[in-house]
Each structure stands twice: as C-alpha cells, then as structure tokens.
C-alpha positions in Angstrom: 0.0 0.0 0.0 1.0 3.6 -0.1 0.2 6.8 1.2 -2.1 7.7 -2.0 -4.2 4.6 -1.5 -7.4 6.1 0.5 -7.9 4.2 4.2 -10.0 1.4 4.7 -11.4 2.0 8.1 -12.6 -1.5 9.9 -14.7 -1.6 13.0 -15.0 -4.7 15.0 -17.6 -4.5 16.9 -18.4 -6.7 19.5 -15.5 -9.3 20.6 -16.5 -12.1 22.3 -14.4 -11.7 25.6 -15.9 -8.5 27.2 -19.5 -7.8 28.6 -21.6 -4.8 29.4 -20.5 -4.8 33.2 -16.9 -3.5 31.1 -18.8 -1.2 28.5 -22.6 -0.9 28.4 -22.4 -0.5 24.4 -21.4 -3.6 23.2 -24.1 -5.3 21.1 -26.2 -8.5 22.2 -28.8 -8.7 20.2 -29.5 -8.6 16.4 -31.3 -5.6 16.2 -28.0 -4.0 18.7 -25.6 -5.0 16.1 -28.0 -3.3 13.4 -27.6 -0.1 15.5 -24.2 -0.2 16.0 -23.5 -1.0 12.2 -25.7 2.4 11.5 -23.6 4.4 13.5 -20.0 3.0 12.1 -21.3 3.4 8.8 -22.4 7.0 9.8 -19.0 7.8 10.7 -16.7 6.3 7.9 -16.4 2.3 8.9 -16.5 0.3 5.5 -16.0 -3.3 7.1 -17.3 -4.7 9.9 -15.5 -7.5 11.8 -18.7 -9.8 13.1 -18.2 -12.5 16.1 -21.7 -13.3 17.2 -23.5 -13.5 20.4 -26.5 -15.1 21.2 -29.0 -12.6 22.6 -28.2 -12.9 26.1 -24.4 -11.9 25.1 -22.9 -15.0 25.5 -20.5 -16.4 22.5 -22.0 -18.2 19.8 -20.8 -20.0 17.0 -24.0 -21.0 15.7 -25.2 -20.4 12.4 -29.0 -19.3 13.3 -27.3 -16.4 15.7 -24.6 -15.4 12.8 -27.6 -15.4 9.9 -29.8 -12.9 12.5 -27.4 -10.5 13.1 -26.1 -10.7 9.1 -29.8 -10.4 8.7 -30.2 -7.5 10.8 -27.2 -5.2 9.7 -28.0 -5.6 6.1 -32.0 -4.9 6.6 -30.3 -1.5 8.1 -27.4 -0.3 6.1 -28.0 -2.4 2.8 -24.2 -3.2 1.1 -23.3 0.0 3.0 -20.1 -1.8 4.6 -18.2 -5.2 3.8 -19.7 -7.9 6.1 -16.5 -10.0 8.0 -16.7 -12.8 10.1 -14.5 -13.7 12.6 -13.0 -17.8 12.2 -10.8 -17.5 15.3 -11.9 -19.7 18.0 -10.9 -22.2 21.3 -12.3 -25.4 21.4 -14.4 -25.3 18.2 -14.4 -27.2 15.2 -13.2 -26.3 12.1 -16.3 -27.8 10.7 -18.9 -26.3 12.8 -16.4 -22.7 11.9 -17.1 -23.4 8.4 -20.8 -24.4 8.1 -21.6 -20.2 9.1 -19.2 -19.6 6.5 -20.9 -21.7 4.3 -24.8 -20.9 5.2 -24.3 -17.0 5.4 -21.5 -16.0 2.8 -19.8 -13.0 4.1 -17.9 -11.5 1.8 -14.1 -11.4 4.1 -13.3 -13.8 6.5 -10.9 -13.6 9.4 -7.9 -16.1 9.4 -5.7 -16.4 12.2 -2.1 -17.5 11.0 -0.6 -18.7 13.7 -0.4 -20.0 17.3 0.3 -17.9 20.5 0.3 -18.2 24.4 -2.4 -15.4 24.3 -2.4 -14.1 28.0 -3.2 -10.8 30.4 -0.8 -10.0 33.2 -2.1 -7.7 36.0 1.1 -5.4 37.2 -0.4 -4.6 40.1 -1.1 -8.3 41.0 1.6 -9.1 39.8 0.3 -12.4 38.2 -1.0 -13.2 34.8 -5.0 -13.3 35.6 -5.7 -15.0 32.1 -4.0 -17.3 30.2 -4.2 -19.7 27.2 -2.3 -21.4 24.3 -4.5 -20.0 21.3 -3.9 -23.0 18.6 -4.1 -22.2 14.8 -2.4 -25.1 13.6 -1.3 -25.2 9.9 -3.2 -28.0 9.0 -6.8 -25.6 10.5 -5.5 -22.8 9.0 -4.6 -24.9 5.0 -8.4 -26.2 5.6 -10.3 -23.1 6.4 -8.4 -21.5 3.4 -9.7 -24.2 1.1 -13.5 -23.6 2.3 -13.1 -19.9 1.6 -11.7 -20.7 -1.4 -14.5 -23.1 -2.5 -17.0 -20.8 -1.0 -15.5 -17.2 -2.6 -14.5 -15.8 0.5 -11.9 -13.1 0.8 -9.8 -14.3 3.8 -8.3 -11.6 6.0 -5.0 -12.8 7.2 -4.4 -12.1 11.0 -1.0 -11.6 12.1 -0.1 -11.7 15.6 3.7 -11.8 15.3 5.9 -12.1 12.5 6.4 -15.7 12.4 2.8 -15.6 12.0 3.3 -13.4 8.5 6.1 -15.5 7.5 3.4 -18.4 7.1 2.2 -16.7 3.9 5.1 -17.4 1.6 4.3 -21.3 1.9 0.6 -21.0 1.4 1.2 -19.0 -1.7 3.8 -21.0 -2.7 1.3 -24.0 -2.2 -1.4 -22.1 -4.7 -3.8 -21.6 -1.4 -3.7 -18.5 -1.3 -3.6 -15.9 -4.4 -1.8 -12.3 -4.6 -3.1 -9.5 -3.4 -2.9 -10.3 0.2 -5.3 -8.6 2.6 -3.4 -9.0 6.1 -4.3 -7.7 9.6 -1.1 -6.6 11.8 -2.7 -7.5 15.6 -0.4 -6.2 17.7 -1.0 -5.8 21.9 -1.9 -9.3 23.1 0.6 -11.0 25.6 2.4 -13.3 23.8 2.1 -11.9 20.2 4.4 -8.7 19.1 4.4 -5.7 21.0 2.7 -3.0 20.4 5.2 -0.4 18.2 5.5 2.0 15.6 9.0 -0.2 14.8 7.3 -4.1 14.8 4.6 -2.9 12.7 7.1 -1.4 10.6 8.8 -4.9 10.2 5.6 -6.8 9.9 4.8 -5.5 6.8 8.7 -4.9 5.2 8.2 -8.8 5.5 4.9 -9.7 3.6 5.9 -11.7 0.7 6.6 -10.3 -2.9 3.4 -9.1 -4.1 4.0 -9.2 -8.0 1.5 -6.7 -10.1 -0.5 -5.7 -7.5 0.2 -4.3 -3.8 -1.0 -6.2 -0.9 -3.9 -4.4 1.5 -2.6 -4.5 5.6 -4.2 -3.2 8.1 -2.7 -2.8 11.8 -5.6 -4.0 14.6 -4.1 -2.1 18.0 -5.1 -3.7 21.6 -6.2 -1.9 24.6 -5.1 1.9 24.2 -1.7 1.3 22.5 -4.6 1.3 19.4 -4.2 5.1 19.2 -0.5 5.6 18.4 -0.6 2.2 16.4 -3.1 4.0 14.0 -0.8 6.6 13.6 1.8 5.1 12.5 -0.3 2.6 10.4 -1.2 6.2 8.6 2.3 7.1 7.9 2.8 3.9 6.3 0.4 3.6 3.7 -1.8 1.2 5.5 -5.4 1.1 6.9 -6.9 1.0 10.1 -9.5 -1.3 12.7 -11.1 0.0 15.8 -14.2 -1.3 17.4 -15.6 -2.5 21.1 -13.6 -5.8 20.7 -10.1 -3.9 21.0 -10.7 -1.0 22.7 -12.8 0.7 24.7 -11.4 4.1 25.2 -11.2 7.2 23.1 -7.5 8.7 23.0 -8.5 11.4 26.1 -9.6 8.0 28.2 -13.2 8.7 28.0 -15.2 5.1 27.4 -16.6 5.3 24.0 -20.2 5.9 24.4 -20.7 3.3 20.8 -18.9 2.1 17.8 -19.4 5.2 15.9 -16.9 7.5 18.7 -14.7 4.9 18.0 -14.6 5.3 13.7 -15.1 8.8 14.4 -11.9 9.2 16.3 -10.3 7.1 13.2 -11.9 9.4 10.7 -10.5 12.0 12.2 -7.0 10.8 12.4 -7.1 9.6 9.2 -7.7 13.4 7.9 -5.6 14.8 9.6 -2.7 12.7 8.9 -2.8 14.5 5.3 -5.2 11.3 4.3 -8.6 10.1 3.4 -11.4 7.2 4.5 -12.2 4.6 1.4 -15.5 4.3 0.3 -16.8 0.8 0.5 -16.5 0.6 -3.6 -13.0 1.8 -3.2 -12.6 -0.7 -0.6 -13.8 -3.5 -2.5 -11.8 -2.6 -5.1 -8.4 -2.8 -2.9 -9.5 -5.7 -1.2 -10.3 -7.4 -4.4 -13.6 -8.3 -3.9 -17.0 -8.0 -6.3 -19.5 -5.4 -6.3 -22.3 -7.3 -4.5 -25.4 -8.5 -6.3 
C-alpha cells in the first residue's frame, strides 16, 4: 500500500471476551448489532468485523445467531459496509467454523495464521490473571483456506507476530492462497508482538513479494496502544481497525459511548494525517472483492 491509497477503516464490533459490566455498548442482540453498524457506517467504517452472540451476550458459533445479526445489519445499512466474520476460536471445530461460512457467505473472513500463548498479566497483582495457548495449527488454518476458497471468501489474514506473517510465503507457494494479500497486523496481546510504531514497521517490510498488484494490511491495536498504532499505520500507507472488541477508550480515556466514537476518532486521524477514508466501492476494489449482487 502507499500513502495515496485512500484508508480502509474496519470496526470490529463486538469481541467475544468483554461484557456490558466493562462497557454498556457492546451489542447482544440482532437488532444491537444493526444499531451499531448504523452508526460505524455513519461515521466512515466500511468493514465490519462480526463475532456473534447469542442474545443474552454470550459467545455463539452458531449459524442461526450469525444469519440474524447478518440479517439484521443488512436490513439497516444495505451493502453500506463489507460484512467479516471472525473464524478464530478455542475449542471449536473447524467444521462447525465453516458451516456459518458456508450458510451465510460473508464477503471477508478472518484467518488467524498462527499460534500464541495469548495471556493478560495484571502489574499490580503481579500475576497473569488469564491465560491460554490459542492454537491455529497449519493444517486448520490450509483447511479453512480451502473452504473460503471453494466458498468465494476473501480471507483476511491475522497476524499476531511475524512468524505468523512469514506463514504466507508457503501457502502462496502451495497455490492456497492468491496475490493481493489482505493482512491484519494484531499487535498488543501478551504473547504476540508488541505494540510499536518499529514491529509494525517490520511486519509488513516482511509480507511476501506481491508481484503486479500491492497487498492491503491493516494494523488492529489492543487496549489503548490502538491510538498511536493508528498513527503510524497512517504514515505507512496502511489502513486501520477500531471497534468494542479492542478498545474501549477514546484517545483522552473517555469510554466510548458506541462504535461510531470509535470510527469517528479514526476518521479524524485519518484526515488529519494528510489522508482520506475509502468508500466501500473503493474498498472493494483494494481488497479485491465483487460489487455485491
């Protein structure tokens, strides 16, 4: 990418770790995530980054819950944004990951690339008060690729570390995956790459070759670190994810009051750094995807 290319401003917006006793806006229900995707729409977000919920808020990988709330966003903002569902998961099939891909056919799909001890240390505890081994093995990651393939689903590579971005090489090499890349820089979890201006830098100087036409990255920033991670995501040429599942804070460390604070803020930024939000056909178009039916 380069600092001409406009910026494609993602929102994930729900998560599937934190609750409203943490921040009263995250969505539950269908008709929540409708509301939410109205206001990131509103406010510049061209891609939403789905992980459903049942109603009650609890995590669901089911297809019924991921077809409502698909359902619901498009009865609301039409082919306003790019609809993205989240594959990353513990303890759940590849199989039962695939048949929401299957039965609702969003149009990007996340794709973790790698495995990670994925923890949270408390400093004042001095203890780690979470913490779990977070397996993408290659053989998952080879067969949830094929299914996108077969299924014509733009798979959104998420990087955690750079080993993690050195996995794409092979799978090119292998003919699983085809040039341009679309690849999301995570940085911020415990036991992934920290979160700096100088590893983001060296995540993307290593994607792979990307022949005639330029790979699309995106940097997704954890906690608060998101704010100066967009920055410099900006003065590299690449685009930008906030949402409720990252972050909860605005850069002054005011909660966010919804989604849309949080694309506002990104708007914003993105202006001011001498830049401008994509449209959704502009994102399509550097994302490689079709105009929708």
């Amino acid at each position: 990418m380069s600092l001409e290319d406009p910026v494609v401003i993602t929102c994930a917006i729900s998560g599937v770790i934190a609750n409203r006793a943490q921040c009263p806006a995250i969505p539950y229900t269908p008709a929540e995530y409708a509301a939410e995707a109205r206001r990131i729409v509103d406010e510049g977000g061209v891609m939403i980054h789905i992980h459903a919920r049942t109603p009650e808020g609890l995590p669901s990988f089911e297809v019924e819950d991921y077809a409502a709330i698909t359902a619901a966003i498009r009865a609301e903002i039409g082919h306003a944004a790019i609809i993205n569902f989240s594959t990353g998961a513990i303890g759940v099939s590849v199989e039962k990951r695939v048949a929401y891909l299957r039965e609702v056919r969003p149009e990007v799909a996340a794709l973790n690339m790698g495995s990670l001890n994925y923890a949270k240390y408390s400093r004042s505890r001095r203890e780690f008060v979470f913490s779990a081994v977070f397996a993408n093995p290659i053989d998952e990651i080879v067969e949830l690729l094929r299914a996108m393939n077969d299924l014509g689903i733009r798979p959104e590579h998420e990087c955690f570390d750079l080993g993690h971005v050195g996995t794409l090489a092979p799978l090119l090499h292998m003919g699983v995956l085809e040039r341009p890349l679309h690849v999301n820089c995570v940085m911020g979890v415990l036991g992934g790459v920290p979160p700096t201006a100088r590893n983001l830098a060296a995540m993307v100087d290593n994607l792979p070759p990307s022949g005639h036409s330029r790979h699309h990255w995106s940097v997704v920033g954890i906690s608060r670190d998101q704010w100066t991670l967009i920055a410099a995501a900006l003065s590299l040429g690449g685009s930008v994810r906030v949402g409720l599942e990252d972050n909860f804070y605005l850069p002054d460390g005011e909660m966010a009051g919804s989604n849309g604070d949080l694309v506002a803020t990104a708007r914003r930024m993105t202006q001011d750094a001498g830049r401008r939000p994509a449209t959704v056909v502009e994102a399509r178009a550097l994302l490689g995807l079709p105009d929708p039916a």
